[in-house]
C-alpha positions in Angstrom: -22.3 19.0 21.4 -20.4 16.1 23.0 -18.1 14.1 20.4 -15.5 11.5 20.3 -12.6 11.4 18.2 -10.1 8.4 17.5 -7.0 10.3 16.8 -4.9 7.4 17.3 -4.3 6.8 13.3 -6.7 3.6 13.0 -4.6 2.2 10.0 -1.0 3.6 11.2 -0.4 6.0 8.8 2.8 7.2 10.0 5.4 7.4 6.3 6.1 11.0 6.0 5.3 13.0 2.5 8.2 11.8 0.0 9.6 9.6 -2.2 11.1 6.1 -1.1 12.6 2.5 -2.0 9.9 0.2 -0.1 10.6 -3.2 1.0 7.6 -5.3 1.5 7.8 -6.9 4.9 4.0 -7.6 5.1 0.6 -7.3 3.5 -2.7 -8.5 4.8 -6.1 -8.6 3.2 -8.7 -6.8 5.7 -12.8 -6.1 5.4 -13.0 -2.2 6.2 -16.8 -1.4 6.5 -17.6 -4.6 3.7 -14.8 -3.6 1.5 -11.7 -5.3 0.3 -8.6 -3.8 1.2 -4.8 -4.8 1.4 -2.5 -3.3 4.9 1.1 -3.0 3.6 3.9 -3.1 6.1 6.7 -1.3 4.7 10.2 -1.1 5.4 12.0 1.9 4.0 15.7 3.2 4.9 15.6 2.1 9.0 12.2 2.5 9.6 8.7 0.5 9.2 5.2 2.1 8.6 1.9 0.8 7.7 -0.5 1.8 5.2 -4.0 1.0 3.9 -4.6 0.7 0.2 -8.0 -0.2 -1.5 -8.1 -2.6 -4.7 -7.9 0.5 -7.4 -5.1 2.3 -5.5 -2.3 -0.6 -6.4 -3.2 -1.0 -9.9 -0.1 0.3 -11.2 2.1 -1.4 -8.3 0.6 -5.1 -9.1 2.4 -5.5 -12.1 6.0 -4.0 -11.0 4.9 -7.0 -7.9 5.1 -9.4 -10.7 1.3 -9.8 -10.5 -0.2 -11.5 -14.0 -3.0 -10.0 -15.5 -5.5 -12.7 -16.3 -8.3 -12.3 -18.9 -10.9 -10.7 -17.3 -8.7 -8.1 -16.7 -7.9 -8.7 -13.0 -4.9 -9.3 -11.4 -3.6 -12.6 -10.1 -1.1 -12.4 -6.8 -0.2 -13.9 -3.6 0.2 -11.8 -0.8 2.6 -14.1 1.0 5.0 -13.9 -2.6 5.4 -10.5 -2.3 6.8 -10.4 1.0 11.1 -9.0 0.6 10.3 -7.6 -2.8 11.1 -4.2 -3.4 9.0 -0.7 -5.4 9.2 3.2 -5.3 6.6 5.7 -4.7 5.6 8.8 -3.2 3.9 8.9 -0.1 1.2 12.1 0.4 -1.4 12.6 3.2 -4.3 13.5 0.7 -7.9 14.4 2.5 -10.8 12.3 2.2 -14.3 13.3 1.1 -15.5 13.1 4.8 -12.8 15.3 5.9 -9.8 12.4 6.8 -6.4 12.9 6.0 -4.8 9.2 4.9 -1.5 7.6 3.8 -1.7 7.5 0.0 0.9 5.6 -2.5 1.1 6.6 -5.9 4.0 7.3 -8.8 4.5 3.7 -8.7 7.6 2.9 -10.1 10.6 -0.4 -10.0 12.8 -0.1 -7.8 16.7 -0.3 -8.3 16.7 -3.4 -6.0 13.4 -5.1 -8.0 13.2 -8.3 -8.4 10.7 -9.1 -11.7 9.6 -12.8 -10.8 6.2 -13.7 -11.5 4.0 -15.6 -9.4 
């Protein structure tokens, strides 16, 4: 059966497993197949990768961001404010349900260079 397979790494996956300082250098809101979701470029020790997070996966990162939680419990930030500011987390190349391996963040902690300024 004749198939085609994009191996290129669509979303540029390309941090190794581990645990780093991250400095924010991008982020920009995309529409992947009619879903929200944020592409962070991040710069970490002398190199820059990319990674694709949906909504529920930064949860814990938003508020280390300075993000402000507003009433109806979601989160209230400017992806333009948190370019130069600075997190930790592990990086691991979990497999999807459909069989994908992806970039994950999690373990989402302030980094030693953070900056706590709200927007």
């Amino acid at each position: 059966m004749r198939e085609e397979t994009d191996v290129s790494g669509m979303f540029n996956d390309d941090i190794p497993d581990g645990t780093y300082d991250f400095e924010i250098a991008k982020v920009v809101r995309k529409e992947v197949q009619g879903k929200k979701a944020y592409e962070w470029t991040l710069e970490y020790g002398s190199q820059v990768g990319k990674v694709l997070t949906w909504p529920n996966q930064i949860a814990a990162l938003l508020p280390i961001l300075g993000a402000v939680k507003q009433p109806d419990g979601k989160y209230s930030w400017d992806t333009d404010l948190v370019e130069g500011k600075t997190f930790k987390a592990t990086v691991t190349h979990p497999t999807t349900k459909k069989g994908k391996v992806v970039c994950a963040l999690g373990d989402f902690k302030a980094s030693e260079k953070a900056e706590s300024t709200p927007f």
